[in-house]
N, C-alpha and C positions, 0 to 999 in steps of 0.2 A: 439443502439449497432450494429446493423448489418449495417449499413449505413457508423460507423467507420472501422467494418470488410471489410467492403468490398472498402472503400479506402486503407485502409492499405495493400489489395492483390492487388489494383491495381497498386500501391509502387511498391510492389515487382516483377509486371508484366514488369515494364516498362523496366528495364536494360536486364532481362530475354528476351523482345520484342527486345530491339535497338542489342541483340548480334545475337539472329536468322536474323532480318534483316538486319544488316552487312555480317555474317557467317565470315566463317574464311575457311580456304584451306580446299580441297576437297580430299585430301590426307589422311585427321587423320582419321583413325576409329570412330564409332558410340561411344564405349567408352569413347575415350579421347574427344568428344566433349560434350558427355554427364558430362563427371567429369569437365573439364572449366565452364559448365553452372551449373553444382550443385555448383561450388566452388561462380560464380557470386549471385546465390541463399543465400547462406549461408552468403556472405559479407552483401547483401544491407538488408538480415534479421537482422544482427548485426547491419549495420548503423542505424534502424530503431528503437532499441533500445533504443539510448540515444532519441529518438522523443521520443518513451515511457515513460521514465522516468524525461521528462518534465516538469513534473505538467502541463501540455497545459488546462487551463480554460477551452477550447470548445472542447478538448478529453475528460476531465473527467467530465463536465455537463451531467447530468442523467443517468452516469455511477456506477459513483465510482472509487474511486483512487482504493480501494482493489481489484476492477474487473482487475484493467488497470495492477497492479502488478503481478496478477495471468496471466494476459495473456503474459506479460514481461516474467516472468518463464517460461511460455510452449513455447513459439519461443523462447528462448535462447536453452532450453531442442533439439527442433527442430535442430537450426542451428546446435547444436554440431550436432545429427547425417547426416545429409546434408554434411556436414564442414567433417566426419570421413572418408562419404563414397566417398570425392573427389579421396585423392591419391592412393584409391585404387584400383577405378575405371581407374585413369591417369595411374599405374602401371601397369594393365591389359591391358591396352589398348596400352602401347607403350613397351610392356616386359621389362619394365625395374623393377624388382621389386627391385633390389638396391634402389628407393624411399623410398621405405617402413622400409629396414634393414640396412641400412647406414646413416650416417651422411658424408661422403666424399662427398658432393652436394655442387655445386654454393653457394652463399650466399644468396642470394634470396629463393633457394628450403630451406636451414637451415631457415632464417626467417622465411618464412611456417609453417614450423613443430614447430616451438616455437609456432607459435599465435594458433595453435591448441592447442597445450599443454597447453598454459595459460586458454587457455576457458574451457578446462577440470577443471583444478585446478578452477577456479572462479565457475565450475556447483559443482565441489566435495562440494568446502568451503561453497556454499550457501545452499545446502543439509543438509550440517550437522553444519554448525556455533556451535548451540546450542551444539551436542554431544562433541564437539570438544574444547568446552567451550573460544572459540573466543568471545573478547567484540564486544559491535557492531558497535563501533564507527570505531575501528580497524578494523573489517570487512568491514564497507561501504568505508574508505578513501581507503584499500587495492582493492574492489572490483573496484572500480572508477577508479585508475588508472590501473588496468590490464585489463580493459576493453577497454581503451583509447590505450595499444600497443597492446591488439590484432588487431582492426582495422588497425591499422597503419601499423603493421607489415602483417595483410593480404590483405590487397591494395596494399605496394611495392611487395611482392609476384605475387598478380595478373596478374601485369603490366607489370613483365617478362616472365610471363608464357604466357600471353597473346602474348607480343611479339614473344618470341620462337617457339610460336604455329601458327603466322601471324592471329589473332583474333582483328580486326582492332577495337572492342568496348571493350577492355581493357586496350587501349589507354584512353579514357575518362571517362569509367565508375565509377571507383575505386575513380579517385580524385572527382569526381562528388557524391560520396559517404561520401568521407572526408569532404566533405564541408557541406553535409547536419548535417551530425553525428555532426562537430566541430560545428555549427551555433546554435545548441540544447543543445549542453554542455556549448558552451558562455552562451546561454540565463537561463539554471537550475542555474548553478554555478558561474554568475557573473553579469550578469545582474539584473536579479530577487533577490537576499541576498543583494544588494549593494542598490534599488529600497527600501528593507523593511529598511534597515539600516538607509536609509535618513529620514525617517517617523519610528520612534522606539516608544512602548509604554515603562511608566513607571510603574513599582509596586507600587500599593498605598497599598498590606498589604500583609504580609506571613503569613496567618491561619492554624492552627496544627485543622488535622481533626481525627478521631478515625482507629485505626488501621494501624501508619504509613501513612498516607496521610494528603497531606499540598493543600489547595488550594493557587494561586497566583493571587490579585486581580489586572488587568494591566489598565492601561488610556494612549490613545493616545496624544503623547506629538504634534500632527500634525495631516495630514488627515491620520487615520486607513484607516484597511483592510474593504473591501466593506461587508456589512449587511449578518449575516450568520443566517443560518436556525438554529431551536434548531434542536441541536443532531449531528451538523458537528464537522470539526476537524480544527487544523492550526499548524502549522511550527513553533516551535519557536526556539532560538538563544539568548543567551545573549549577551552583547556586551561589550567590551574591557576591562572596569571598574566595572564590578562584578566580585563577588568572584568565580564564577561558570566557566567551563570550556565552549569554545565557539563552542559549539557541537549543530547542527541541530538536531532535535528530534517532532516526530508528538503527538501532543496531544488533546482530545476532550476539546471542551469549554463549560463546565459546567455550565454556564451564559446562562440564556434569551436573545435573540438581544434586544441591549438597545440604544436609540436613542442616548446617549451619546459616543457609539460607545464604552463601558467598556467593558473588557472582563476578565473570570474566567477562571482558569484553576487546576484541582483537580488531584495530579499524588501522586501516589503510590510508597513508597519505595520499588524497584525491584531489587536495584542493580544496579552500573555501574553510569551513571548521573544523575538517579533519586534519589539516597541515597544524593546527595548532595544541593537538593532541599530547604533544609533546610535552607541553606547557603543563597540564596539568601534575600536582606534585600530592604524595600522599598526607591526609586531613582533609582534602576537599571535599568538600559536599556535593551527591549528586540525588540529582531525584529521579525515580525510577519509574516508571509506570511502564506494566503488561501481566506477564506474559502473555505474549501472538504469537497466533500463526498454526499450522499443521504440515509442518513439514518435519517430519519427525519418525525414526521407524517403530515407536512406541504407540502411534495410533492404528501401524497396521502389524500387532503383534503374531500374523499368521503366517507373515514372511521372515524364511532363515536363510534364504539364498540370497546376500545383498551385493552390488554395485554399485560405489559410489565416487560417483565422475566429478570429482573439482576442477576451477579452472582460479590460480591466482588466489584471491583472498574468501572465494566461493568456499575453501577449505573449512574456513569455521564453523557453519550448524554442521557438517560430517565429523568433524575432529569430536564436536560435543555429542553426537548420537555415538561414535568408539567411546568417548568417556564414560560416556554412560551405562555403553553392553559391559566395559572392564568392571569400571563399579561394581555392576551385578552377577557378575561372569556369563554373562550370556549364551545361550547354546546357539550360535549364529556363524554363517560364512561371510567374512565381509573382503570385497577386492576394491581395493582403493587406488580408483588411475587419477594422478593426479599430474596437470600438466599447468605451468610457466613458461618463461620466458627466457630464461637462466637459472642457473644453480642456486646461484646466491638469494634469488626471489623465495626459494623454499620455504615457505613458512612451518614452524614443528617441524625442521627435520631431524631433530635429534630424537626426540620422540614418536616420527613416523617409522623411523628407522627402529626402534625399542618393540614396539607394537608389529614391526613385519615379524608372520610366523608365529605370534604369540598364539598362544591357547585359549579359547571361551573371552572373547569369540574368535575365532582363527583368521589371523589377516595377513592380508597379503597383499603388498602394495609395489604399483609401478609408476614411476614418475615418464615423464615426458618433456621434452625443453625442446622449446624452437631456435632456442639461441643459445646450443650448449657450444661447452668451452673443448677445445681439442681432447681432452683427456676421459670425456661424456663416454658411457659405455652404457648408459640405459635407452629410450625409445627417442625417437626425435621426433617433431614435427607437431604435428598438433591431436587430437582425441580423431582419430581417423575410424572410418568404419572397418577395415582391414585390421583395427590396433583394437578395436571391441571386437573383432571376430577372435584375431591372434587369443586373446587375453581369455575369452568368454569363455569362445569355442562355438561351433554355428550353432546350438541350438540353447534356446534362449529361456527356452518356455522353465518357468520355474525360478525366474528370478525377477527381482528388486532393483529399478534404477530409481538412485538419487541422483538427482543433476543439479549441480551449483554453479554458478559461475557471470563471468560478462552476458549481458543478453544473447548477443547476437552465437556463442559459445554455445549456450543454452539450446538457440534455436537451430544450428545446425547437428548436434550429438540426437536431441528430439528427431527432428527427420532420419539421421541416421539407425536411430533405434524401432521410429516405427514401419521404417524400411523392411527393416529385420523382421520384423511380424510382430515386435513385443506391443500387449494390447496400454494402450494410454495407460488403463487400472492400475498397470505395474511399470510406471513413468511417474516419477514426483520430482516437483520444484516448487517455485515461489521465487517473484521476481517482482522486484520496484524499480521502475522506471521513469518516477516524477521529473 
């Protein structure tokens, strides 16, 4: 991670670099040369964006996609402020404060002041999607393209500003920006979907699971996506001839890596494209693209003491890392507290139930239900710190949490455990919360 940190600030060093060693007249105040270079700052941080939002294999290798997203949010968070505090920095600095309170500007200075506005509006909407009760598909096609004219609109900005100002590295910078931004956006959005489309797997079954959840068992009608770890994720897409709409959407693969390169995927009625889940019947074509992610106990193969705390449909990458110890017979301890809502929510209970006790790797699993039924004789309530103490036992040191689940699930069992003493190292998740 910090080897990508610290490419990605040399990124942003270098146009920063070619404008101080260009310079620009000797005339503008410290201000206005400072607001040119906050404004160069704030562009090639935006150009850097869509590299983020890549999927780049050798970015998100022992990262995580969910790291690369969170750090996507805080430099967009960034640029706005950077990006706010150019014109008013330029307005100080050349008294013109008509920038700030008029729209009677060139066209260029008006372009400006939109490609700011729209990145407000794209920081508001991503904020609050959820409040605002935006679907998401709506939200990511609208985010996508207003992300494509802020750049655009604040590169032709630049370019005049730069010239008006004689800033001889905004001659090149800006389109030297467009072209990296536009060559990342070929490669997420037409490249790579069109690559999975040519190699599409097929549904060989739609499985109704408990609680609203359908697994989808797929077969590569070609060469699949390369060998994924239990517990990762993948991209999928249906394609032109299903019933389902042709909406990109990430989901965990609930499948063991199988040499036949089959894969499973177990998604949950939420709303929005997963209620239509159903829909899908086997022959459909889907297109796959990944595997992501490091959430997986195959990247820390030094742990055999595991813990793994599901909540609801969090169960899946765990179900797929037990898939995967059974596969190999693994020499592992795995305790699986798993907690719902109700019984009937259980997902793989018939299987979780096969698996408690089993042998290589030894499991042992305990459910939990907030809303069991009278005749409930397991734990009640929710993942308590009393119900990891019960379960563990107080001392901790020596073992492995995986935590899946609703966020906010997430983040209280987290607290809970680093209460306990257990150090972050031996705390693992991954969460998307777009």
């Amino acid at each position: 991670m910090k080897i990508r940190i610290g490419l990605y600030l040399i990124a942003i060093a270098v146009p920063l670099t070619v404008s101080v060693a260009v310079g620009g007249t000797k005339t503008d105040p410290l201000s206005v040369v400072t607001a040119l270079r906050f404004g160069l700052i704030g562009l090639t941080i935006i150009s850097l964006q869509f590299v983020l939002a890549s999927r780049a294999k050798w970015m998100e290798r022992g990262v995580g996609m969910d790291r690369i997203f969170r750090f996507h949010r805080a430099m967009a968070i960034c640029a706005a402020g950077i990006l706010a505090a150019h014109p008013v920095l330029l307005a100080v600095g050349s008294k013109h404060h008509d920038l700030l309170t008029s729209f009677n500007q060139p066209p260029a200075i008006i372009v400006g002041k939109l490609s700011l506005l729209l990145m407000f509006a794209i920081a508001l909407t991503s904020a609050y999607r959820l409040s605002l009760k935006i679907e998401f598909e709506l939200w990511r096609v609208g985010h996508n393209a207003i992300a494509v004219l802020v750049l655009a609109f604040g590169c032709f900005h630049a370019s005049y500003v730069g010239q008006s100002h004689d800033f001889p590295a905004f001659r090149i910078v800006p389109l030297t920006l467009l072209v990296v931004a536009a060559c990342a956006y070929v490669v997420t959005k037409i490249i790579a979907p069109s690559r999975a489309s040519r190699s599409p797997y097929a549904i060989l079954g739609v499985i109704p699971e408990a609680g609203k959840v359908t697994t989808l068992e797929l077969a590569p009608t070609a060469k699949g996506i390369e060998s994924n770890a239990p517990g990762q994720f993948a991209f999928i897409r249906f394609l032109a001839d299903s019933n389902l709409p042709s909406e990109e959407h990430p989901f965990t693969i609930s499948s063991a890596p199988s040499e036949s390169g089959r894969l499973a995927f177990t998604i949950k009625n939420s709303g929005d494209f997963t209620a239509k889940i159903t829909d899908a019947k086997p022959g459909d074509l889907v297109a796959v693209q990944g595997p992501y992610g490091v959430f997986s106990n195959t990247f820390h193969p030094a742990e055999k003491d595991l813990v793994f705390i599901a909540g609801g449909i969090g169960i899946t990458p765990l179900m797929s890392m037990i898939r995967g110890m059974k596969r190999v017979s693994a020499d592992a301890d795995v305790l699986l507290i798993y907690g719902n809502q109700t019984e009937g929510e259980i997902v793989f209970r018939e299987e979780i139930d096969e698996l408690s006790g089993s042998d290589r790797p030894r499991v042992r699993v305990v459910h939990v239900l907030n809303k069991p039924g009278d005749g409930w004789q397991g734990a009640r309530g929710y993942v308590s710190r009393d119900l990891i103490i019960q379960e563990c036992g107080s001392d901790l040191s020596g073992k492995a949490f995986y935590v899946c689940g609703p966020v906010v699930m997430m983040d209280m069992v987290g607290r809970i455990l680093r209460g306990l003493g257990v150090p972050k190292r031996s705390i693992h998740w991954e969460r998307f919360a777009l």
